[in-house]
BAVOGU-754192 format. One record per residue: y, z, x of N, C-alpha, C in turn; chain. Coordinates in steps of 0.05 Angstrom, whole numbers. Layout:
// BAVOGU-754192
ATOM     nv     nw     nu    cav    caw    cau     cv     cw     cu c
ATOM      Y      Z      X      Y      Z      X      Y      Z      X A
...
END
This chain:
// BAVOGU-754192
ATOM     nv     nw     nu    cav    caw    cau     cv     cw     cu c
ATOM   1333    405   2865   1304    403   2867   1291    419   2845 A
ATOM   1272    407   2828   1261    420   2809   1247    443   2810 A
ATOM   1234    465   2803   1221    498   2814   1204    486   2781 A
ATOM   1176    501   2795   1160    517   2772   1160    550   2778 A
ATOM   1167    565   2758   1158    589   2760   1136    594   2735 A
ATOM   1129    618   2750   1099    627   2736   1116    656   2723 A
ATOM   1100    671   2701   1107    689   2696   1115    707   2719 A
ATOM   1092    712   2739   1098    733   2761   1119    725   2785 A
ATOM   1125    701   2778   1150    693   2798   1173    710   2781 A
ATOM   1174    705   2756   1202    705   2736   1203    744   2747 A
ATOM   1181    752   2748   1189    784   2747   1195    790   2777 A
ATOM   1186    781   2800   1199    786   2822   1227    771   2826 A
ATOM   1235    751   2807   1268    751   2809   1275    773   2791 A
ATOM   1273    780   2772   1279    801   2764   1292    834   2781 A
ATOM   1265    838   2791   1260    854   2816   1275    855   2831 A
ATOM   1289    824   2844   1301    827   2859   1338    810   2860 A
ATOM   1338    809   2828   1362    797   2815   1388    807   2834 A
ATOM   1411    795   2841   1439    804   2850   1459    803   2825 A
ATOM   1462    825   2804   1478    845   2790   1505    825   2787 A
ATOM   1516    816   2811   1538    796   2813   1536    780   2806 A
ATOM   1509    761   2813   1499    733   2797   1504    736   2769 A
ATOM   1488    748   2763   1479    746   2728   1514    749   2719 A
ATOM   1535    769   2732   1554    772   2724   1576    748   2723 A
ATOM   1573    735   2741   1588    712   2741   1582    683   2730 A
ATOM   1547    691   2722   1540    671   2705   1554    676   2667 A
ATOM   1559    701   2672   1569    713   2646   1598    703   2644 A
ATOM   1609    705   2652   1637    707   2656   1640    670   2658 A
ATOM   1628    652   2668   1623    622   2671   1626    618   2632 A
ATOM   1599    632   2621   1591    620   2595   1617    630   2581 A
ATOM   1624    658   2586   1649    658   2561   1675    649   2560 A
ATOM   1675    637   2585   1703    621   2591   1696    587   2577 A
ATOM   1675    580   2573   1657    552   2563   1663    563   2538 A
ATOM   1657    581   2533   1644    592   2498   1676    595   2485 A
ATOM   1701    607   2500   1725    611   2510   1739    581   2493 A
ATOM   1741    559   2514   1747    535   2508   1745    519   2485 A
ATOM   1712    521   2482   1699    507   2456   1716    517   2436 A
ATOM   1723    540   2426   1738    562   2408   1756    547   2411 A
ATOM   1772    555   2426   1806    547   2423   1802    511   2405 A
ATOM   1784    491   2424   1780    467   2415   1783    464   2382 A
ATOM   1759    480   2373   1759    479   2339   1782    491   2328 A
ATOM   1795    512   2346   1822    520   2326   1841    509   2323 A
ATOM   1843    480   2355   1866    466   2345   1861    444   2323 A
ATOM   1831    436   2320   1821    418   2305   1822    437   2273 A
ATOM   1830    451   2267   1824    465   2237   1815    474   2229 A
ATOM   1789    483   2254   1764    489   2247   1758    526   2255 A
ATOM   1779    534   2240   1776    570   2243   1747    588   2242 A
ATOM   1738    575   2220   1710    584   2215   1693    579   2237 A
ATOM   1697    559   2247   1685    557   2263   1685    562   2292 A
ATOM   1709    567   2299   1713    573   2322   1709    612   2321 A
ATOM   1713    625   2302   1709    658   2304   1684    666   2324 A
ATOM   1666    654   2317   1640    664   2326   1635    662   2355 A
ATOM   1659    639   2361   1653    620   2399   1664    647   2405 A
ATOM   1695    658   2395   1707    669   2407   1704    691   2415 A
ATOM   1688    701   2388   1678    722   2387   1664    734   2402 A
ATOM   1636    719   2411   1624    724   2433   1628    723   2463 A
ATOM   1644    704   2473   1667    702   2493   1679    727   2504 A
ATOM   1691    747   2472   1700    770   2485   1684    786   2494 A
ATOM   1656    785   2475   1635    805   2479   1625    805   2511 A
ATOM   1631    772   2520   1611    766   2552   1634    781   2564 A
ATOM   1664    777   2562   1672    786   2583   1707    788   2571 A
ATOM   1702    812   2564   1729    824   2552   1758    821   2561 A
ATOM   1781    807   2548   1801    806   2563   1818    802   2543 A
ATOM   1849    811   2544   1878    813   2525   1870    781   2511 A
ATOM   1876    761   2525   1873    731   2520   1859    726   2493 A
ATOM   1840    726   2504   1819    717   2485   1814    737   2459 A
ATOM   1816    770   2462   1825    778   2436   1846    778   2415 A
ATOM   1870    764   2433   1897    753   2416   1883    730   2406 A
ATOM   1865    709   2415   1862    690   2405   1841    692   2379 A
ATOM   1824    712   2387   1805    718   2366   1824    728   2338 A
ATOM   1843    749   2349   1855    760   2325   1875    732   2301 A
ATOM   1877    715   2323   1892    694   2313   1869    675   2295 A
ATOM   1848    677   2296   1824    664   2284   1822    686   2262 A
ATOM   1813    702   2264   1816    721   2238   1831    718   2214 A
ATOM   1856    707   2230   1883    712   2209   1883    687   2187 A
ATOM   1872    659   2204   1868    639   2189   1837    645   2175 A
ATOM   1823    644   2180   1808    663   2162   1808    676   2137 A
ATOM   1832    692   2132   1834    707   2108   1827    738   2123 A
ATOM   1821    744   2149   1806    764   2144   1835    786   2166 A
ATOM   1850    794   2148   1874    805   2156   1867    828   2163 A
ATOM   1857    847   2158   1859    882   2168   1843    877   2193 A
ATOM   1830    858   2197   1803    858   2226   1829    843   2240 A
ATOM   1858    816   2238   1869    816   2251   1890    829   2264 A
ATOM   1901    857   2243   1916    874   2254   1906    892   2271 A
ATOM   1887    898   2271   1879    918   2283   1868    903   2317 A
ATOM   1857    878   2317   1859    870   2350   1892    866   2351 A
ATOM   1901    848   2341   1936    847   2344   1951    879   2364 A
ATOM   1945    903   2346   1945    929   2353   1937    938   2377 A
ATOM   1905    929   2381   1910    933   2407   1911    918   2426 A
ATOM   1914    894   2430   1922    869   2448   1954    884   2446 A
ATOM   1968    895   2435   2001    902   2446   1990    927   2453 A
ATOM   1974    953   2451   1974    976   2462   1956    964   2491 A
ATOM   1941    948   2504   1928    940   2521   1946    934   2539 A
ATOM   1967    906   2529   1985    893   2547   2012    915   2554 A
ATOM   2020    931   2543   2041    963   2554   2028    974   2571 A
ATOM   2002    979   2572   1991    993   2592   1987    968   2621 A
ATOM   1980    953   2620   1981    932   2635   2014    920   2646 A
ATOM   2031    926   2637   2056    930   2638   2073    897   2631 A
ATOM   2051    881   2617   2049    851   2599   2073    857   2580 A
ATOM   2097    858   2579   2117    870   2554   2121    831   2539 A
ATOM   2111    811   2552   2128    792   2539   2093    783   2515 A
ATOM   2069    793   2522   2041    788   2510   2050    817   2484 A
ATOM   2055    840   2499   2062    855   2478   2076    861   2453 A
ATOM   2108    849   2460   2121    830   2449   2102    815   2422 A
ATOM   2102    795   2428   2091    773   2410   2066    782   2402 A
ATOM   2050    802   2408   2026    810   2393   2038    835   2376 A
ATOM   2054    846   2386   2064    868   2358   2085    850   2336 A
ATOM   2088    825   2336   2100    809   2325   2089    809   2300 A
ATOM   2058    791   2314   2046    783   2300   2028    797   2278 A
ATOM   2023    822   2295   2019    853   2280   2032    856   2253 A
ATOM   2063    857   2264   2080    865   2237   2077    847   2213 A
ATOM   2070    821   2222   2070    801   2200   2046    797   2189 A
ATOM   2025    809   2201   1994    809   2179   2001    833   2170 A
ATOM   2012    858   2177   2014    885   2164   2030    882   2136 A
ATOM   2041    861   2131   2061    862   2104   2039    848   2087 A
ATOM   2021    832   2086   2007    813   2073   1983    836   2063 A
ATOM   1980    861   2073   1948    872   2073   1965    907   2055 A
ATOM   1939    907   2036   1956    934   2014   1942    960   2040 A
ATOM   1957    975   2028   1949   1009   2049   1935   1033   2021 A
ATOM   1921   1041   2035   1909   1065   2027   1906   1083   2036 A
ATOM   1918   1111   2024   1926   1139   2039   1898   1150   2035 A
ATOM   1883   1170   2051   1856   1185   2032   1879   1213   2032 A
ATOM   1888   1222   2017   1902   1247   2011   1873   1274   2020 A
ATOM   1873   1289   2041   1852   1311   2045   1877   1341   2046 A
ATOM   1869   1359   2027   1887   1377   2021   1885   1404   2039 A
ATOM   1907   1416   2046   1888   1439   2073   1872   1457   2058 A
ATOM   1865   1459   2042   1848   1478   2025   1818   1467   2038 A
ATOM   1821   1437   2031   1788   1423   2030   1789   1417   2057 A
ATOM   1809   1406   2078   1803   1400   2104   1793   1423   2120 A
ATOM   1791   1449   2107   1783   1475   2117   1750   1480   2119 A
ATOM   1740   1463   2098   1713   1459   2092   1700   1454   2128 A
ATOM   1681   1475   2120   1660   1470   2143   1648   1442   2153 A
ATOM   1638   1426   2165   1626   1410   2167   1636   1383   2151 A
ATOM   1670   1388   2138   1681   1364   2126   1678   1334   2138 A
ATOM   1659   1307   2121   1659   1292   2133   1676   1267   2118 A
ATOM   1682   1257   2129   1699   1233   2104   1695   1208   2108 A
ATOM   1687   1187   2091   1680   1162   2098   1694   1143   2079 A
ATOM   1703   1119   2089   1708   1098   2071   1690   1081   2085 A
ATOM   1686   1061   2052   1656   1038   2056   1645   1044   2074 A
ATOM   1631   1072   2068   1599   1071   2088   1609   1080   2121 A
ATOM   1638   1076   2128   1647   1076   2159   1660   1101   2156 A
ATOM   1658   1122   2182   1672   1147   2182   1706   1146   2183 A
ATOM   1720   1155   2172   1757   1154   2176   1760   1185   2188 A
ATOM   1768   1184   2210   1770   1207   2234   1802   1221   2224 A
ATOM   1798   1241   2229   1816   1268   2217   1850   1253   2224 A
ATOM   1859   1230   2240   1886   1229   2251   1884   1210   2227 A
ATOM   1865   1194   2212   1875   1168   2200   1883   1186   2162 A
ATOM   1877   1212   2162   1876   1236   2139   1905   1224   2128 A
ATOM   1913   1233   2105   1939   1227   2099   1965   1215   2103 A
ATOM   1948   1195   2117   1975   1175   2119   1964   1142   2110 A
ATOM   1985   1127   2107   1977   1101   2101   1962   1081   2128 A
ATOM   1938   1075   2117   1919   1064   2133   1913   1025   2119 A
ATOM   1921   1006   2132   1915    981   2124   1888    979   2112 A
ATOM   1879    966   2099   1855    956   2095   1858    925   2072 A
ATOM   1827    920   2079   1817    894   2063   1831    891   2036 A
ATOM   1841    873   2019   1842    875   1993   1815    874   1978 A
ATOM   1816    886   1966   1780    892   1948   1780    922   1943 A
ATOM   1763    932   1926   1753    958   1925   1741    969   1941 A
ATOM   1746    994   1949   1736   1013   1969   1732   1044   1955 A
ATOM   1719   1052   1969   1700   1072   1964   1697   1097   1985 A
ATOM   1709   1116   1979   1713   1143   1994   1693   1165   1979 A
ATOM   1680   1174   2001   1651   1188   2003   1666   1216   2026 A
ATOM   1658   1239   2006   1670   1262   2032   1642   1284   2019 A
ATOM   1636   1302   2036   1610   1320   2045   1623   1344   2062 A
ATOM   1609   1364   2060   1618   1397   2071   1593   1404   2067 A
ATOM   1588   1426   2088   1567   1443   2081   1558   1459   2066 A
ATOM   1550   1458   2044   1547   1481   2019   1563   1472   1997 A
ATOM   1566   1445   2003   1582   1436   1975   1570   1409   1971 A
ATOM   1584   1409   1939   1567   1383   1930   1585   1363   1935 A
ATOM   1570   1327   1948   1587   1305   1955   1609   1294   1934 A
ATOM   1629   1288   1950   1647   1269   1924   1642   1243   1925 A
ATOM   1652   1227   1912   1667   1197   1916   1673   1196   1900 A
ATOM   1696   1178   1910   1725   1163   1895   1728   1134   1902 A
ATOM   1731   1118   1878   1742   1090   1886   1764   1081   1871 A
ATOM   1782   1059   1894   1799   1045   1890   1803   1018   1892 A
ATOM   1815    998   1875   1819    983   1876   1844    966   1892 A
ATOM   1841    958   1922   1864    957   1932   1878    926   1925 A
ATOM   1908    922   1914   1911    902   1922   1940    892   1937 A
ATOM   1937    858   1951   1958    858   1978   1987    862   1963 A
ATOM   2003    884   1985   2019    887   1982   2019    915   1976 A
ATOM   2006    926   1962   2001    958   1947   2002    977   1968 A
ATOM   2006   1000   1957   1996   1028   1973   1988   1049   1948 A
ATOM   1955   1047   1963   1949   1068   1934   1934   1088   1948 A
ATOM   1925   1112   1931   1920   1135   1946   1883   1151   1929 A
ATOM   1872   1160   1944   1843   1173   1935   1846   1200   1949 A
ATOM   1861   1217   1931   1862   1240   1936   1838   1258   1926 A
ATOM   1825   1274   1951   1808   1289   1951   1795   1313   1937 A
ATOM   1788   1321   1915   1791   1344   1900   1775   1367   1914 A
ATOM   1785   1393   1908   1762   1411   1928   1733   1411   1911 A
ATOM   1721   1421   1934   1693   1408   1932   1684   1434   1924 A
ATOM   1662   1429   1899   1645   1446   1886   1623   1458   1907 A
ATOM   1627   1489   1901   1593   1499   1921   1572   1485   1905 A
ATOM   1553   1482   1929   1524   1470   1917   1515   1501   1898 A
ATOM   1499   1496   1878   1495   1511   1860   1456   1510   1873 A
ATOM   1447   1541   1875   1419   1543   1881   1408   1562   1864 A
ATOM   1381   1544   1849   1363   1551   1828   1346   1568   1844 A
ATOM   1334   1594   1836   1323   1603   1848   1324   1626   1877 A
ATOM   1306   1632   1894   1313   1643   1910   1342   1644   1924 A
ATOM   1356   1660   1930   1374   1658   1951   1380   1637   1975 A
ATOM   1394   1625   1994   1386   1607   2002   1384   1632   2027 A
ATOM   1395   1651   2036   1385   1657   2063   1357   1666   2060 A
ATOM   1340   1661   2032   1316   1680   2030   1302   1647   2024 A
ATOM   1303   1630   2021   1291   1607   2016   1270   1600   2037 A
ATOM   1274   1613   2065   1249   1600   2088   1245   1625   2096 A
ATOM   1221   1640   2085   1215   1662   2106   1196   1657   2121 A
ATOM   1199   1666   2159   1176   1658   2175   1173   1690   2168 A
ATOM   1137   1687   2169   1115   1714   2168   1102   1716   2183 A
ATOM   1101   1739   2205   1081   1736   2231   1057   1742   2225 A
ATOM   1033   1727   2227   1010   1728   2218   1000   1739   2249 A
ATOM    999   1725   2266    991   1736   2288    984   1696   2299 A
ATOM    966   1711   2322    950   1679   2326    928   1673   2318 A
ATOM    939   1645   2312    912   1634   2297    904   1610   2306 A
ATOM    873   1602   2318    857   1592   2335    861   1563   2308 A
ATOM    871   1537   2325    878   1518   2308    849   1493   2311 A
ATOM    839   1486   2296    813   1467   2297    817   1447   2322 A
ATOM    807   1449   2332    807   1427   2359    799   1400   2361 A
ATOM    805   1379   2355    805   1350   2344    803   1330   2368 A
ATOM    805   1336   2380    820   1316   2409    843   1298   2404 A
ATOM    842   1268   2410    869   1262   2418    855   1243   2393 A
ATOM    886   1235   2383    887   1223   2341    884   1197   2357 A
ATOM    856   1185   2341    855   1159   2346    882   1133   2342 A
ATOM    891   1143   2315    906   1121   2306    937   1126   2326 A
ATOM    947   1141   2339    961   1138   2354    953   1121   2382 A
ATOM    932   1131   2388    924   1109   2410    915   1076   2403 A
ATOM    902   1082   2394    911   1047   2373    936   1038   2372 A
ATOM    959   1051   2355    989   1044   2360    990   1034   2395 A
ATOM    993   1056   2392   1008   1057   2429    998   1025   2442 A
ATOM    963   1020   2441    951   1003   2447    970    975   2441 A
ATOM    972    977   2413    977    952   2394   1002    942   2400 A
ATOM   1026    967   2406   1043    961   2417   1050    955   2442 A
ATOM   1035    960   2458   1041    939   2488   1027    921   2493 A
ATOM   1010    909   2468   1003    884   2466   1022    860   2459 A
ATOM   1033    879   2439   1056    862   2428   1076    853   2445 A
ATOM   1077    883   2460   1103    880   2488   1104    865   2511 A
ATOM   1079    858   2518   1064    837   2534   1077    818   2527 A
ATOM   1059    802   2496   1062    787   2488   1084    774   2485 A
ATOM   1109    792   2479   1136    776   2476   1145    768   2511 A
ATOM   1143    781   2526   1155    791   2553   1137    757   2565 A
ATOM   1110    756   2563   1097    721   2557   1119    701   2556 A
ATOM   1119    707   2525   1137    694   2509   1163    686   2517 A
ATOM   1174    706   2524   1201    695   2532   1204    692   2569 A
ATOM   1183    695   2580   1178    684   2605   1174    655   2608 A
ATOM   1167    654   2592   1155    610   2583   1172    602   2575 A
ATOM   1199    622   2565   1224    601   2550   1247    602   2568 A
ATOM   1238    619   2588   1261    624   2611   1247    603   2627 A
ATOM   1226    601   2641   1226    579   2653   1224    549   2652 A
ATOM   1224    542   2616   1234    524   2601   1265    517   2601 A
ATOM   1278    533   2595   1310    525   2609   1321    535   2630 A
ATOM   1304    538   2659   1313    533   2694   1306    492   2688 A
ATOM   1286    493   2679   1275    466   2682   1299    445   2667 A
ATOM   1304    461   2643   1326    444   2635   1349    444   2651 A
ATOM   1368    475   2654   1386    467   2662   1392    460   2693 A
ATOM   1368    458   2704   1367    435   2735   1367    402   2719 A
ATOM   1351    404   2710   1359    374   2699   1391    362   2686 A
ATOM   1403    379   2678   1426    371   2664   1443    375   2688 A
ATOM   1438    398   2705   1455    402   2727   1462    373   2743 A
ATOM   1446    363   2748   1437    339   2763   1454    318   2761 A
ATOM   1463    313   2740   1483    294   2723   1516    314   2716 A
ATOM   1510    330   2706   1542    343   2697   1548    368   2716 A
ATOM   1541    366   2737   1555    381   2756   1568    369   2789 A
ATOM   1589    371   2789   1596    354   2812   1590    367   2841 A
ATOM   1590    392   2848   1580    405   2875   1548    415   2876 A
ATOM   1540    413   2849   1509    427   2858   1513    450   2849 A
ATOM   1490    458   2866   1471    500   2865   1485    499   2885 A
ATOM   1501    528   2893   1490    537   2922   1486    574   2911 A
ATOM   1472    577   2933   1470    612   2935   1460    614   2909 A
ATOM   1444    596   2896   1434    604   2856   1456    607   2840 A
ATOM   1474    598   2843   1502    593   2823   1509    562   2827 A
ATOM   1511    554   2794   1522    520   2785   1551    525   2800 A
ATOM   1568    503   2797   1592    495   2819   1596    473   2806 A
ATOM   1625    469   2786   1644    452   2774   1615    436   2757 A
ATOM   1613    448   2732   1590    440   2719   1606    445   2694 A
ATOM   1597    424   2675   1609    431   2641   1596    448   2630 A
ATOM   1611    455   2604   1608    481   2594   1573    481   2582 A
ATOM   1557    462   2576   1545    440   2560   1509    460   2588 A
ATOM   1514    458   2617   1504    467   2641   1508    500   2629 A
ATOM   1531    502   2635   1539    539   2637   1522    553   2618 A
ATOM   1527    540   2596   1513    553   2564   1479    551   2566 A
ATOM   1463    535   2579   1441    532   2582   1428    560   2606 A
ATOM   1446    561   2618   1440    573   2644   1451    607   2630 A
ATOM   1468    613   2629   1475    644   2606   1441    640   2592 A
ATOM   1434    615   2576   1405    633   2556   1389    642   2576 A
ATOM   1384    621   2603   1363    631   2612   1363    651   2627 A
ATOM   1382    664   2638   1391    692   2642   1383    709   2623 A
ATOM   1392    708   2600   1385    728   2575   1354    723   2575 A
ATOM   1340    708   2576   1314    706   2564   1294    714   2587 A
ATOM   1302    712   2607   1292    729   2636   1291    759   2631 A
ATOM   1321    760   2637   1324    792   2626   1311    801   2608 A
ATOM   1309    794   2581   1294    803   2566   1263    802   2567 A
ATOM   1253    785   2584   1229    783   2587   1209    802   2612 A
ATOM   1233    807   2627   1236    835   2645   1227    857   2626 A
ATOM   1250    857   2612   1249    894   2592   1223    894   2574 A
ATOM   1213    871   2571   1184    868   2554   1162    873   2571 A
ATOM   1164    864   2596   1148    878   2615   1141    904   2623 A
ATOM   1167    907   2626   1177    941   2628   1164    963   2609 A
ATOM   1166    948   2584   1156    962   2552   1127    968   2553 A
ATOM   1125    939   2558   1089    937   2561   1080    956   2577 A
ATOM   1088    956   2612   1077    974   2626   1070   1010   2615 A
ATOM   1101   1013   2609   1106   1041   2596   1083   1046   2575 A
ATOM   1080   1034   2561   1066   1043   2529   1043   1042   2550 A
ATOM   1019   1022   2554   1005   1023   2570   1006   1051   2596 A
ATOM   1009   1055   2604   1013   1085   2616   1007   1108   2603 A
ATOM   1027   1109   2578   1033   1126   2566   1008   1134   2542 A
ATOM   1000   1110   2524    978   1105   2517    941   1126   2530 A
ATOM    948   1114   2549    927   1108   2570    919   1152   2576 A
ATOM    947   1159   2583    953   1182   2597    943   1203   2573 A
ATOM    959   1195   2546    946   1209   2522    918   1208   2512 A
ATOM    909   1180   2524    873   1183   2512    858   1198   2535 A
ATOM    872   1207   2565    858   1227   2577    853   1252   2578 A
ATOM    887   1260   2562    895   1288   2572    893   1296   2547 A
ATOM    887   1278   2515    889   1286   2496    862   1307   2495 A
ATOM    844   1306   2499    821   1320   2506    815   1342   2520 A
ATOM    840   1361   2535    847   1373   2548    831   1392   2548 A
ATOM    817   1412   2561    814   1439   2548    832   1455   2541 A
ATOM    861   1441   2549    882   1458   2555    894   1461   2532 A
ATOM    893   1445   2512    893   1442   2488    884   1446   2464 A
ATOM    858   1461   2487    840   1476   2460    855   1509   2444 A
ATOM    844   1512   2431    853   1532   2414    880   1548   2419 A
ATOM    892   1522   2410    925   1534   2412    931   1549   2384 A
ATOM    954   1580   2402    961   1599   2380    985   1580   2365 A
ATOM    987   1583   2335    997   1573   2319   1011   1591   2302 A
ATOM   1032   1590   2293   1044   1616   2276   1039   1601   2249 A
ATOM   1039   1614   2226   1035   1621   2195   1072   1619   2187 A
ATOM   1073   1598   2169   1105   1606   2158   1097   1596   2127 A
ATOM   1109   1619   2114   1111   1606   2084   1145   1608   2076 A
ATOM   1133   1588   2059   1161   1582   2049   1171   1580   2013 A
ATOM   1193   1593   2012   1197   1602   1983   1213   1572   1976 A
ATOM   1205   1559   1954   1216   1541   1939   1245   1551   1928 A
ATOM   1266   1526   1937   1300   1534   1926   1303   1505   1914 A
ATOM   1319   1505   1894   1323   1473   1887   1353   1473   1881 A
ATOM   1365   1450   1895   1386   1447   1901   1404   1424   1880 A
ATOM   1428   1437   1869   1438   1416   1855   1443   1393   1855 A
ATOM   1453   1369   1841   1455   1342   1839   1489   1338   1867 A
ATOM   1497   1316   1862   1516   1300   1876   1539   1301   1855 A
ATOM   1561   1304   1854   1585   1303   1825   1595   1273   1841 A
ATOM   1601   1256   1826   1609   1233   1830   1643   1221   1812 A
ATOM   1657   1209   1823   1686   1215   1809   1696   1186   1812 A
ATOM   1706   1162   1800   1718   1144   1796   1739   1135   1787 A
ATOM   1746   1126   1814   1781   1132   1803   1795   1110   1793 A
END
């Protein structure tokens, strides 16, 4: 039977959603989303299937479907992203006590691991002593256990970025290629060099005493924001209220034809993947149109609370401390290419 809902219907299901539903409508779409994937991978179609699979794991995480993803990767070209699920689809299935999934996923491990070059970052105990030592390749942090030893990665150039407190940044790059093991060993790091004052003398606070601060009331242009923004928040929470009850309407209609038991209890029953996938958006677009509500209310409150209280007397002539501050200028970045 077909339903109209109104915006204020959509938020009392919200209100009064069952946690289990929405979860098993999840777990429906990525076993759909699941299928489609495998479909294009036997058809040749790798590229295309990454993204089904991809999201599949994201709805509802499981050994399966990340061996299969890692197996999409691999046709792909995109080898260090397949060793590393490979890796842990066999550390997942040991703990699960799966030795014959383990097996064949550390297989498959070893055989993208020969195809992909390694790069050591060499950190020396002199510099790993460094205060606040941080170390990055491409932009991503590499944590103190992955330090001097051979670590897979992409073939291409990469770029090691390391930082300490009181010292000036490095970087080093390398050119990796498959098969190789090459290394970006760390040099110790130069103190930052400071022009001028001292740095422990660079911020002096000076107690002036208290000082009676001009009394303004509450800043227009924040209340404006605040305003503007739960108009906006409204507006989408609207928005995606009218597109959630745009596909109930659809997927009762499709239900109708590609499902062989029906609704019961507000869950589809032996329905194609084609149903499932329609019914997951309009879950997401509910939900989301909830948290836009939610937004809206909040700012509105919050807004509202500041254009009363901003005016406070309570707020009148607040003591303020006096700080001056002595100008230090801090050296450049040393940069190193390797």
């Amino acid at each position: 039977m077909k339903r109209t809902l109104g915006v204020a219907g959509i938020v009392a299901i919200l209100a009064t959603a069952s946690p289990a539903r929405a979860d098993r409508a999840q777990e429906l779409a990525a076993q759909a989303l699941y299928d489609k994937g495998l479909e294009l991978m036997k058809a040749g179609k790798p590229a295309s299937a990454c993204p089904l699979l991809s999201e599949s794991q994201r709805l509802d995480p499981a050994a399966g479907t990340q061996y299969r993803l890692a197996e999409c990767f691999e046709k792909t070209g995109r080898t260090e992203a397949a060793w590393r699920l490979y890796t842990e689809v066999a550390e997942a299935s040991k703990k699960a006590g799966r030795k014959d999934r383990e097996a064949q996923a550390r297989e498959r491990a070893e055989i993208v691991r020969k195809l992909l070059p390694s790069l050591t970052i060499t950190v020396p105990p002199e510099v790993a002593k460094a205060e606040g030592l941080a170390v990055e390749r491409d932009g991503k942090a590499v944590p103190p256990e992955e330090w001097n030893r051979e670590v897979p990665v992409e073939p291409g150039e990469h770029t090691v970025e390391v930082r300490a407190t009181g010292k000036k940044a490095w970087r080093g790059t390398t050119k990796a290629r498959a098969g190789a093991v090459d290394e970006v060993r760390v040099p110790v790091l130069e103190a930052v060099a400071v022009v001028g004052p001292a740095a422990s003398e660079a911020t002096v606070p000076v107690a002036t005493g208290a000082v009676k601060a001009p009394y303004k009331g509450p800043n227009k242009m924040v209340v404006i924001a605040g305003a503007a923004a739960g108009i906006v928040a409204l507006g989408m929470g609207v928005g995606f209220a009218v597109a959630a009850t745009s596909k109930a309407h659809e997927v009762e209609t499709a239900a109708a034809s590609e499902c062989t038991d029906g609704k019961h209890q507000g869950q589809y029953w032996g329905c194609t993947p084609h149903v499932l996938a329609i019914e997951s958006s309009r879950v997401t677009l509910t939900n989301v149109a909830g948290t836009s509500f939610l937004a809206a209310g909040l700012l509105g409150v919050g807004t509202l609370t500041y254009a009363l209280l901003g005016g406070s007397s309570k707020l009148k002539n607040r003591p303020t401390a006096a700080v001056v501050v002595l100008p230090g200028v801090v050296a450049g970045t040393a940069t190193f290419s390797w």
